[in-house]
C-alpha positions as CSV (number, residue, x, y, z in Angstrom):
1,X,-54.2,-34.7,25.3
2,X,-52.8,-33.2,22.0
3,X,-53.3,-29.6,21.6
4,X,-52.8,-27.4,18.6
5,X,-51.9,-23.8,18.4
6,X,-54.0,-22.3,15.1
7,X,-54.3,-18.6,13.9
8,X,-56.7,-17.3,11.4
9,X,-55.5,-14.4,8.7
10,X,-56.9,-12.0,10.8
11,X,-55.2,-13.5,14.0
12,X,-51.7,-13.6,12.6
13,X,-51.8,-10.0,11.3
14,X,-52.3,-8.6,14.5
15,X,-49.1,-11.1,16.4
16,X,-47.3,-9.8,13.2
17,X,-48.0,-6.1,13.7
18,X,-47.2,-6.6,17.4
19,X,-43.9,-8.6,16.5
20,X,-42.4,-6.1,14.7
21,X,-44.3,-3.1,17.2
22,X,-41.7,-5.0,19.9
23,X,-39.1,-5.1,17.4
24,X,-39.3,-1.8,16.3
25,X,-38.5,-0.8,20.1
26,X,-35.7,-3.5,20.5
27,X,-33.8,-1.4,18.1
28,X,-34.9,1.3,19.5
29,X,-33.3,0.2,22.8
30,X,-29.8,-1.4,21.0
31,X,-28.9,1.8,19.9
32,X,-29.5,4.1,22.8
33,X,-27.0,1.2,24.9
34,X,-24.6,1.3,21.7
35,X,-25.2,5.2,22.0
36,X,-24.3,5.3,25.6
37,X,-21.5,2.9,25.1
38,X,-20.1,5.6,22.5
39,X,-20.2,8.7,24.9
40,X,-18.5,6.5,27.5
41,X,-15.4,5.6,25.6
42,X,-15.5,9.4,24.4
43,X,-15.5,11.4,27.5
44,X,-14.3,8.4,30.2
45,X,-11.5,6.6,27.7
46,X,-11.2,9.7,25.7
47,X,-12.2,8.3,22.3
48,X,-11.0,10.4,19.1
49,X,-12.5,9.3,15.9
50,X,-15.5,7.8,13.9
51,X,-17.8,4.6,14.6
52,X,-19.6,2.5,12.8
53,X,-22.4,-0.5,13.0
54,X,-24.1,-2.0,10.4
55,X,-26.4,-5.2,10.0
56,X,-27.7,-7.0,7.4
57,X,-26.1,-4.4,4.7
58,X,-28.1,-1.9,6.7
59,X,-26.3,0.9,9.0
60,X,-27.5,0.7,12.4
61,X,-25.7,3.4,14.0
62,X,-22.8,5.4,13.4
63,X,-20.8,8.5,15.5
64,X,-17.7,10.6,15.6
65,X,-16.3,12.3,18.2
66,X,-13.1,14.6,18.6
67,X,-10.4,16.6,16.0
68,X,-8.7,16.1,12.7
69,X,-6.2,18.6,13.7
70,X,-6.4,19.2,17.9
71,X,-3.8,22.4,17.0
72,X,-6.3,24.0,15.2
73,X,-9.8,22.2,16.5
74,X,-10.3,21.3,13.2
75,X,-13.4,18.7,13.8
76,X,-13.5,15.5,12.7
77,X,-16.4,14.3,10.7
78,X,-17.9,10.8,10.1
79,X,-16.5,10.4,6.4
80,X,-12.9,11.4,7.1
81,X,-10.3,9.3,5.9
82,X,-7.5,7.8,8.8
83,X,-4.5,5.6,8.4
84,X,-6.0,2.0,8.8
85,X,-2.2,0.7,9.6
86,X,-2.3,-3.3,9.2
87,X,-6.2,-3.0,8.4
88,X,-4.1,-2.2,5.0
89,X,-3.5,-6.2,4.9
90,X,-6.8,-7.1,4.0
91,X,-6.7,-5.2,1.1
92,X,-3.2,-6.7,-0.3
93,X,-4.7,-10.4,0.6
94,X,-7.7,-9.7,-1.9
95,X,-5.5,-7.8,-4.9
96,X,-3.1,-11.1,-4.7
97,X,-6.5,-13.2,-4.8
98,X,-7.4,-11.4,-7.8
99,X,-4.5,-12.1,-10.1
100,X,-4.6,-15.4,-8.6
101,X,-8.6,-15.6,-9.8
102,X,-7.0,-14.4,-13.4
103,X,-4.7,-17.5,-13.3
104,X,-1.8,-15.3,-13.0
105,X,0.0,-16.5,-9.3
106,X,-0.2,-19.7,-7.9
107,X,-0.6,-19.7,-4.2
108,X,1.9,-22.8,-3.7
109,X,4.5,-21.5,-6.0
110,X,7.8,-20.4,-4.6
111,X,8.4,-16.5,-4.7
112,X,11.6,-16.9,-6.7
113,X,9.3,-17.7,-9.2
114,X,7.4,-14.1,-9.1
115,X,10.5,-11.7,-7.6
116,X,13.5,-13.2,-9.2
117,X,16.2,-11.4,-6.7
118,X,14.6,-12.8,-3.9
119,X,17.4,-14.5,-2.0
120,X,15.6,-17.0,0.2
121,X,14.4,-20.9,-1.1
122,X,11.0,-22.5,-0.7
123,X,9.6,-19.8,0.8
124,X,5.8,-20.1,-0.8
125,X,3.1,-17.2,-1.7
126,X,0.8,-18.7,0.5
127,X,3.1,-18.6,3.5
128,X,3.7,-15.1,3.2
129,X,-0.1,-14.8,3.0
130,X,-0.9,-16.0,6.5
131,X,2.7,-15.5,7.7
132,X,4.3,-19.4,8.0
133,X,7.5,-17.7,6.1
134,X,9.8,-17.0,8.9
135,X,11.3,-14.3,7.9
136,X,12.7,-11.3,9.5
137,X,10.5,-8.4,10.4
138,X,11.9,-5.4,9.0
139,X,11.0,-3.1,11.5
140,X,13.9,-4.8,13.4
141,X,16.9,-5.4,10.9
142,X,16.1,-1.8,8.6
143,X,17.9,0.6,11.3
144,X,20.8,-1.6,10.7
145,X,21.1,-1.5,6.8
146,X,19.1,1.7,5.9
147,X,21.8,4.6,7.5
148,X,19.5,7.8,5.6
149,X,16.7,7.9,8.0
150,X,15.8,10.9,5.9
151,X,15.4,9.0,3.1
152,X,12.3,6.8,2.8
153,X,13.0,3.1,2.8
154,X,10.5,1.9,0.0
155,X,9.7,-1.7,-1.1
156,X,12.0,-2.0,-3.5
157,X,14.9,-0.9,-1.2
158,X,13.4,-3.3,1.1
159,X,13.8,-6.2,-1.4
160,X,17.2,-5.1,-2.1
161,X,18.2,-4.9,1.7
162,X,16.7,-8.8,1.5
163,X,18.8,-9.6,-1.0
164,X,22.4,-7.8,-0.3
165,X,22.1,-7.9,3.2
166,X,20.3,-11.2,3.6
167,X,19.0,-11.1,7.2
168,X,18.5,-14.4,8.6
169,X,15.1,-15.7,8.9
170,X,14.1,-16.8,12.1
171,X,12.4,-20.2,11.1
172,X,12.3,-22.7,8.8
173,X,9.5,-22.2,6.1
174,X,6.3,-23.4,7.2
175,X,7.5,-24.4,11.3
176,X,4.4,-22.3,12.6
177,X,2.8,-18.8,12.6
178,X,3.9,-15.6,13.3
179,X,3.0,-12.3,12.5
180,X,5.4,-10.4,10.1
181,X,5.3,-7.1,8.1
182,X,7.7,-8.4,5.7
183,X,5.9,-11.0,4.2
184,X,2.7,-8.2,2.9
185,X,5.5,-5.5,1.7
186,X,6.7,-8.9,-0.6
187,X,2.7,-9.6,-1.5
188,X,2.7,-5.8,-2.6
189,X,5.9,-6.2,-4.6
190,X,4.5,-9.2,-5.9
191,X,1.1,-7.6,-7.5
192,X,3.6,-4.6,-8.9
193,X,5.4,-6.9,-10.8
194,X,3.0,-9.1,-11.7
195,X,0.5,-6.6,-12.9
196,X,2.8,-4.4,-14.8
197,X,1.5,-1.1,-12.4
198,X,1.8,0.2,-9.6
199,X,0.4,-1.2,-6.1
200,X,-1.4,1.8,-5.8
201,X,-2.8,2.1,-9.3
202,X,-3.6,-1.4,-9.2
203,X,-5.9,-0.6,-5.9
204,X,-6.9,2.1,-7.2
205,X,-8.5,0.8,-10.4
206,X,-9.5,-2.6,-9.5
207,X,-10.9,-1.8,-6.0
208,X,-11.3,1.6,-5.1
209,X,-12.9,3.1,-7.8
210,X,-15.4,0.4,-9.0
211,X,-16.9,0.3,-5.2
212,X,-16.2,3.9,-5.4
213,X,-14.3,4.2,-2.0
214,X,-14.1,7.8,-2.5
215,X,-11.7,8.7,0.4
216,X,-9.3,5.2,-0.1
217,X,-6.5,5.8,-0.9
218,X,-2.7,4.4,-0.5
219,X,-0.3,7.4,0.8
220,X,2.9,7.3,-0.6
221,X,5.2,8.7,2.1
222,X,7.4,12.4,1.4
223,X,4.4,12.7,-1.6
224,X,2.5,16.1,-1.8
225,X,-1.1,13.8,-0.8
226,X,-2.8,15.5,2.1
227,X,-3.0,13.4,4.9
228,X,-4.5,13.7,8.1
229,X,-1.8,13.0,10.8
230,X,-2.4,10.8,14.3
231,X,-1.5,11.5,17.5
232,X,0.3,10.4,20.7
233,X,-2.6,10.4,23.8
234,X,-0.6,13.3,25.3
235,X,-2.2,14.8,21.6
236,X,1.1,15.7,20.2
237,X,1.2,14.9,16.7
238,X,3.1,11.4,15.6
239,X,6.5,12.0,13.5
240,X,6.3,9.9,10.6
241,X,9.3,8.3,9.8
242,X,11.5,6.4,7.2
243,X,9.4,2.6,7.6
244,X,6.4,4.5,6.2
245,X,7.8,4.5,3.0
246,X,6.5,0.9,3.0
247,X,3.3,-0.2,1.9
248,X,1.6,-3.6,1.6
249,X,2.0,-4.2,5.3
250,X,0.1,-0.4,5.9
251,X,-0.2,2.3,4.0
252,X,-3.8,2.8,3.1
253,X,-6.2,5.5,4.2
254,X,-9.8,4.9,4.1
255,X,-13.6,5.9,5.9
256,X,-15.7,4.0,8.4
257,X,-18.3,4.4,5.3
258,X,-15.4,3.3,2.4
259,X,-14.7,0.4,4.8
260,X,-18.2,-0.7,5.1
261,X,-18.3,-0.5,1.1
262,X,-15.4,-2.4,1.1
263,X,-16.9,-5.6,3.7
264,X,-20.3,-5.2,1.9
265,X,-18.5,-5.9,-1.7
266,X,-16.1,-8.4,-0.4
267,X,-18.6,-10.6,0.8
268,X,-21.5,-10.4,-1.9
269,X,-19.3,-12.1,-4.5
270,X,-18.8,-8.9,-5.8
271,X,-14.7,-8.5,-5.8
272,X,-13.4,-12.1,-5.5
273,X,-15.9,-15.6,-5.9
274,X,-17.2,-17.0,-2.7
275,X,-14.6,-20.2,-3.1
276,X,-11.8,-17.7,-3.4
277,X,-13.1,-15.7,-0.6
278,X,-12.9,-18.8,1.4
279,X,-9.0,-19.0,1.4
280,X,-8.7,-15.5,2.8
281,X,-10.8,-16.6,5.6
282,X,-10.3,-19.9,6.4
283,X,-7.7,-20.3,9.3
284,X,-4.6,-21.8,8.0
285,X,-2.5,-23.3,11.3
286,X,-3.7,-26.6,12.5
287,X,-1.7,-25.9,15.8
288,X,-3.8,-22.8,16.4
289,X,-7.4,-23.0,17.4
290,X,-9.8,-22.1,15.2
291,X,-10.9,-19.1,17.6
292,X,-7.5,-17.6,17.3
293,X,-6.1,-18.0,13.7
294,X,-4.7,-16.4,11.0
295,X,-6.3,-16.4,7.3
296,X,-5.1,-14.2,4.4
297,X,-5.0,-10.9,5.5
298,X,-7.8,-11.2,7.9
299,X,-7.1,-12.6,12.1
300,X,-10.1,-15.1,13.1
301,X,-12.2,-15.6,15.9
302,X,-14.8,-16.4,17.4
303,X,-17.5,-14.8,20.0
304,X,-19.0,-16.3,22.8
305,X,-21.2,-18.6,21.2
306,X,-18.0,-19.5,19.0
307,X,-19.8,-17.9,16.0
308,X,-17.0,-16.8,13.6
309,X,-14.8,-13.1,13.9
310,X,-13.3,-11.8,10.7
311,X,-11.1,-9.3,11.5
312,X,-8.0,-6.9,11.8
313,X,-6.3,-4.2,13.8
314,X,-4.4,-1.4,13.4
315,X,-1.8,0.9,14.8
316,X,0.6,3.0,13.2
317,X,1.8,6.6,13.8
318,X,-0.7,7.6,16.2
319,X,-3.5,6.0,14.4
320,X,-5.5,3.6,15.7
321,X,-8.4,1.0,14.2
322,X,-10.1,-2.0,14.4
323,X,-12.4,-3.8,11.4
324,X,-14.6,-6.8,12.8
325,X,-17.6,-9.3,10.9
326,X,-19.6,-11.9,12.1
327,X,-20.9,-13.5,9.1
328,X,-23.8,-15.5,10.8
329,X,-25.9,-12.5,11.3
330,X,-23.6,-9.6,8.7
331,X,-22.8,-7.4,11.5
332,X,-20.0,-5.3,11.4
333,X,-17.6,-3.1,13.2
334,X,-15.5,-0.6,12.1
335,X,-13.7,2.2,14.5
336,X,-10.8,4.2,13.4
337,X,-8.9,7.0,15.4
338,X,-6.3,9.3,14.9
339,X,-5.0,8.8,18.9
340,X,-3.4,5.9,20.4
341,X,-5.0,5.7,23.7
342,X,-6.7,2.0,23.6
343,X,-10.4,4.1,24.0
344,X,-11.8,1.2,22.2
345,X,-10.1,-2.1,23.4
346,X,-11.9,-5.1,24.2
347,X,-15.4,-2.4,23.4
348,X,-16.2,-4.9,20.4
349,X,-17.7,-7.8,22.7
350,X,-20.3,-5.1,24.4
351,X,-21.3,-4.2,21.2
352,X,-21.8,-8.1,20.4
353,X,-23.6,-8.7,23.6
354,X,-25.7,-5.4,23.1
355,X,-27.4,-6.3,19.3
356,X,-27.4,-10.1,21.4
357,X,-30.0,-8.8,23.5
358,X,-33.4,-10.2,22.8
């Protein structure tokens, strides 16, 4: 026997009413679990910083916990700006995509062709982009070359050091991923020359200020910018030294609030064009899974249900933080800290599973 389900206006008013009665409680219920999630990795995994959550270009909860200064119990507060580390990657992918948008680089062209005194052959824009070049990572060969630890090593000393000292790579162009500093200090260098400024004034004026990111900002290292410094987990401040001079690969303060500015713009068409927006996150090794991959300036995943992660970490000088979107649903995920004590680690997938939850 066929049956058929029909409501009258009056009928579906009332299942409407009580549909968003029971959704009106669900989120009620998500954020007291993301709530008690948040005092757990506070006072059990001694969390230091800010939090964020937002969904559909909406925040759904946000927090802070803990000091700016633990010397003088200066308190954080929930639009205070940390070091985002490698977070600062995303940013240099998108001001190369830009000039590339302008017709101005060419992702397959050779970076001879952009940073003349660079001494090493068909090494390509696009591999230094989602890091096929092979190169050195500095962090390992600069101790060896830069003898002045007092003196900051900067990108252009860097690029130098590349060319006089001429480290040897440690692949062929192009033989397979791996993660590399070197290759987003070279992107940087790239957009200074290329755009006739500096990288910072470049982010400054074509990012920062039109979203108006009002805390972003890229620290030059020994300049007179206030900073606020992280912290070992024994809470003794982290000494800065020479490699933060530079910047590409790191270097850029920012907010949980800036941040979300920042995901909201780059994914409403409003920075870069959807088709360009695509190369930066679309993974880029065929002998890497898709769930673990490696875009332009942004890691890949997937959860559970092997819906697609866009995101990146962070750690440098005590400071600690972690940038995650799931484009299905336009949820994201911002913590930053100014302690590297791994409060947060692996804490994304119960915030997942928690706005999951019927």
């Amino acid at each position: 026997m066929h049956s058929s389900f029909c409501f009258s206006q009056s009928q579906l008013k009332s299942v409407n009413e009580k549909n968003l009665y029971f959704d009106s409680l669900n989120l009620i219920y998500k954020q007291q679990q993301i709530d008690s999630l948040f005092n757990y990795i506070v006072k059990e995994k001694q969390f230091n910083g800010t939090f964020l959550i937002a969904r559909n270009n909406v925040v759904f909860y946000e927090n802070v916990a803990g000091y700016a200064c633990f010397q003088q119990k200066t308190p954080l507060h929930i639009n205070t700006s940390f070091e985002i580390a490698s977070v600062s990657k995303m940013f240099t992918a998108v001001a190369i995509l830009m000039l590339y948008e302008e017709g101005k680089i060419a992702l397959n062209k050779d970076v001879r062709d952009y940073l003349p005194e660079y001494p090493y052959a068909n090494i390509t824009v696009h591999q230094l982009l989602c890091h096929r070049s092979g190169l050195p990572e500095y962090f390992k060969f600069a101790d060896k070359y830069h003898k002045n630890s007092t003196f900051p090593l900067t990108n252009d000393r860097l690029l130098s050091m590349l060319k006089f000292r001429n480290p040897k790579c440690n692949y062929m162009p192009d033989k397979l991923f791996e993660y590399c500093n070197t290759n987003y200090a070279l992107l940087a260098s790239i957009v200074e020359r290329i755009s006739g400024v500096s990288f910072s004034q470049f982010l400054q004026e074509k990012i920062f200020d039109p979203l108006e990111m009002k805390v972003t900002f890229l620290y030059r290292f020994s300049s007179n910018q206030p900073i606020m410094y992280g912290y070992k987990s024994n809470k003794r401040v982290y000494e800065r030294n020479y490699l933060s001079g530079v910047i590409g690969d790191k270097g850029i303060f920012s907010s949980v609030h800036d941040l979300y500015v920042f995901n909201k713009a780059l994914f409403s068409e409003t920075i870069i064009k959807k088709e360009t927006l695509s190369l930066a996150i679309s993974p880029h090794h065929s002998e890497l899974s898709v769930c673990n991959n490696y875009g332009y300036g942004f890691r890949l995943s997937c959860d559970k249900n092997e819906n697609q992660l866009i995101y990146h970490g962070g750690l440098w000088n005590g400071n600690h933080s972690l940038f995650i979107y799931r484009p299905i649903d336009n949820i994201f995920i911002v913590f930053l800290s100014n302690v590297y004590n791994n409060s947060f680690i692996w804490r994304s997938s119960d915030i997942l599973r928690i706005m999951d939850e019927l």
